[in-house]
Every structure is written in structure tokens, then in C-alpha cells.
N, C-alpha and C positions, 0 to 999 in steps of 0.2 A: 504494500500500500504506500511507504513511502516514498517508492519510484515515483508513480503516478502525483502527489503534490511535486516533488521537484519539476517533473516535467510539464505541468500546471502552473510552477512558477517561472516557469524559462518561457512558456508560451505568452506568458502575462509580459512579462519581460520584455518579447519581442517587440509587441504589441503597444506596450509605452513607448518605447524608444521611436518605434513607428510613429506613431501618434503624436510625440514631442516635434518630430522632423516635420511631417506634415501640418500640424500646428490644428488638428482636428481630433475629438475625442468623445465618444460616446460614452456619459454618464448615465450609469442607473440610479434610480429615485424610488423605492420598492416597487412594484410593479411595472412601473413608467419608465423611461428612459428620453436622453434628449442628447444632439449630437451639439458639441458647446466648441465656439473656436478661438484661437486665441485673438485674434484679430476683436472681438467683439466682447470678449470679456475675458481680458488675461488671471486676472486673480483667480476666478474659478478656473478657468484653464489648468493653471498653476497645480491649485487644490487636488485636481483630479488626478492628474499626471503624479503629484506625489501620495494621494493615496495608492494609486495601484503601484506604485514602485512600491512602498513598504510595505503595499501587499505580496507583491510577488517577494520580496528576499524572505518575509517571512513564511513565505509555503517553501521557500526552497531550503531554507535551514532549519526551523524548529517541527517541522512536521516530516 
């Protein structure tokens, strides 16, 4: 099982660093979701990009 969160967090991973570059990032909101850019609102931009980062190193190490 702990394969599978690491490689959970490598996908997560990619997918920020993607997201950072492109400057485009789909938040979820419990059920909802919204595609947020930076261009339009960087602080949240921001937000997002550094929750899934410290989401992903934490699937990739403590799990």
C-alpha cells in the first residue's frame, strides 16, 4: 500500500509543477471545483499550488 501513496505523490507532484508552469490550477471546494489562474488571482493561485505541494511530499514520505 505504501507504493501506491508514493506514487500518488509523484503524480501530485507532477501535476503542480505543471500547473505552476502553466500558471493554471484546478481547485476542489468539497464537491465543486473551479479552474483558478494566476493571472486573475495570484494569492489563491499561490494557496493552491502550495497546498498540493505539501500534499504531495506528504503522501510521498509519511505514508
Amino acid at each position: 500500500m505504501s507504493i501506491l501513496f508514493k506514487l500518488l505523490g509523484a503524480a501530485l507532484a507532477i501535476y503542480t509543477i505543471h500547473s505552476f508552469l502553466r500558471g493554471e490550477v484546478y481547485a476542489r471546494s468539497f464537491a465543486l471545483g473551479k479552474r483558478v489562474f494566476r493571472k486573475d488571482d495570484p494569492n489563491y493561485f499561490l494557496t493552491v499550488i502550495a497546498v498540493y505541494a505539501v500534499l504531495s511530499v506528504v503522501l510521498m514520505t509519511l505514508f
